[in-house]
LOSE-390269 format. One record per residue (C-alpha): residue in one letter; x, y, z. Coordinates in steps of 0.05 Angstrom, whole numbers, plus 5000, padded with zeros to 4 digits. Last residue first. Layout:
<recs>
AXYZ
...
</recs>
This chain:
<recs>
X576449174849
X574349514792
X574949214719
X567749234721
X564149674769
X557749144755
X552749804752
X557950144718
X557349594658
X549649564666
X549550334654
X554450294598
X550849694568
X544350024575
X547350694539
X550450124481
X543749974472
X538549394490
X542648954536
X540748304555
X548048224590
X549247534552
X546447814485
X551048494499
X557248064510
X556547664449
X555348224407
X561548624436
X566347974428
X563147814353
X564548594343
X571948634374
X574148004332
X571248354257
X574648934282
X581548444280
X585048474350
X591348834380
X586849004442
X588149744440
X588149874361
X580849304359
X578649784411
X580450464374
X576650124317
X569849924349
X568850534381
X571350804456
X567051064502
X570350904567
X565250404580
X565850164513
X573149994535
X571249644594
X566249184553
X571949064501
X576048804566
X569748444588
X569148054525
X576647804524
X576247544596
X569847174572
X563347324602
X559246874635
X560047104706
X556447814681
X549847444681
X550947284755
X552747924767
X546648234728
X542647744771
X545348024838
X544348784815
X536648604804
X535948264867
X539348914896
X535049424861
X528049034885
X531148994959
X532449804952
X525649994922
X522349514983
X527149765033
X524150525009
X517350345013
X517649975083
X521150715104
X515551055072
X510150605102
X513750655171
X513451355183
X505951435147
X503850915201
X507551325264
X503351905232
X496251545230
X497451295300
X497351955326
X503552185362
X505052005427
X510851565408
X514652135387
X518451905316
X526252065297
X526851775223
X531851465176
X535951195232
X543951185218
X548551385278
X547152135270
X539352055261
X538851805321
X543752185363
X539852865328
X533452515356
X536252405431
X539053095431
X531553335409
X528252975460
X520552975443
X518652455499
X516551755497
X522151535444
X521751185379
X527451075328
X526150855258
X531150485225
X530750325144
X533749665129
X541149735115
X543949235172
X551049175150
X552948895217
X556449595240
X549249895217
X545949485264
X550749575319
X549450335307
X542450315311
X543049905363
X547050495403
X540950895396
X536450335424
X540850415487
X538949875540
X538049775620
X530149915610
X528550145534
X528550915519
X530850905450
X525750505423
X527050115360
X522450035299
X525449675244
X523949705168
X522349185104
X525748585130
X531548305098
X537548395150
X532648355215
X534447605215
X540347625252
X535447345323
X541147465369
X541848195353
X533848235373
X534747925428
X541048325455
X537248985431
X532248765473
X523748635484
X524748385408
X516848385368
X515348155296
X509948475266
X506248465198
X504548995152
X497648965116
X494649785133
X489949505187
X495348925214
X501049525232
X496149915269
X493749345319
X501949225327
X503149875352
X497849995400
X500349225417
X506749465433
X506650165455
X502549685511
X508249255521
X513749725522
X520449285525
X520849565448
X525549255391
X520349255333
X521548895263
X516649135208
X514748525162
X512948805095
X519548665073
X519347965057
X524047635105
X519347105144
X516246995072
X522046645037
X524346445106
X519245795101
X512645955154
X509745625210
X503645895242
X504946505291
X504146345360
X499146565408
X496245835416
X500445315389
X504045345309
X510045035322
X516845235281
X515745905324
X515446615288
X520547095301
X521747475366
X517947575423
X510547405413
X504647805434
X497947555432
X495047785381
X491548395366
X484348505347
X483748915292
X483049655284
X476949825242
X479450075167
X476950745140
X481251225163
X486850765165
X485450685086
X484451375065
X491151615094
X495651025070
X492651135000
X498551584984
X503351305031
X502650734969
X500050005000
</recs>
């Protein structure tokens, strides 16, 4: 769901009944107040919104708004749990509470970060602290939100963050196919790919490689069929988007 309809739709939509709350990510079981079981395919699709929060009514307030727009919860009353789960990698935005009992949700952002965490962060606190937010935002969180603001806001916060994971997930898989495309090229291919790259024609490349034209365009065609590309801009792009010949 678009922020854009966001609005409309929580205006509309009854709050659910929440579940029973359970720490963590689903059990293998599927008892009462468990999640059923589900494969990792869907544990890590980024509409599920991780929340590190020992506050268990900011929890289920939470958690109520989350099922009316879709988005699916997955609760950590610690940083240490939530650590110890390594899961939070591929899901679509986390929720952590700077104000938790013996912890530091600001310094999770940063151990999150450290890990190569790059879902969006969005840090919650009880009270509008402006130090706390500029800490926040400093060590990595996309957004600073008061937890006594309207469920409606707190929403919007966490569609746009979902939203962006979502853009960013779809960009990756994308980047990870083009690699494995790129795996198939011949040594000789990616050198004429390299000097495309730095805009080079046909002819200065065959001069550079010491190779017959005729060589440099079976090497280029090949290339481009294996890439999928559809111009010699979209080879560029896809050739940048590999850094080839960097490493």
């Amino acid at each position: 769901m678009t922020v854009q309809l966001l609005r409309q739709h929580a205006a509309v939509q009854p709050a659910p009944q929440a579940r029973p709350l359970q720490d963590g990510w689903p059990a293998r079981g599927c008892g009462e107040g468990h999640a059923p079981r589900r494969d990792e395919a869907e544990i890590t699709r980024p509409n599920v919104v991780a929340i590190a929060d020992d506050d268990t009514a900011s929890r289920y307030r939470l958690e109520a708004a989350l099922l009316s727009v879709g988005l699916e919860a997955r609760w950590f009353a610690s940083s240490a749990r939530l650590l110890a789960a390594g899961v939070a990698r591929d899901v679509g935005c986390l929720v952590i509470d700077a104000g938790m009992r013996g912890d530091d949700g600001r310094e999770l952002v940063s151990s999150l970060r450290a890990r190569n965490i790059r879902a969006p962060i969005i840090v919650t606190s009880t009270a509008p602290d402006v130090a706390t937010a500029v800490r926040a935002m400093r060590s990595g969180a996309l957004n600073f939100v008061v937890k006594s603001c309207s469920p409606l806001e707190m929403l919007v916060a966490i569609q746009e963050a979902v939203e962006i994971e979502t853009v960013r997930q779809a960009e990756e898989r994308a980047t990870d196919g083009l690699r494995e495309l790129a795996s198939r090229l011949t040594p000789r291919e990616t050198e004429v790919l390299m000097a495309l790259d730095r805009g080079l024609v046909n002819k200065q490349i065959a001069t550079e490689l010491g190779i017959s034209l005729i060589t440099v365009k079976m090497h280029r065609s090949n290339a481009f069929k294996k890439l999928g590309a559809r111009s010699v801009t979209d080879m560029v792009q896809k050739v940048r988007d590999l850094e080839l010949g960097r490493s």
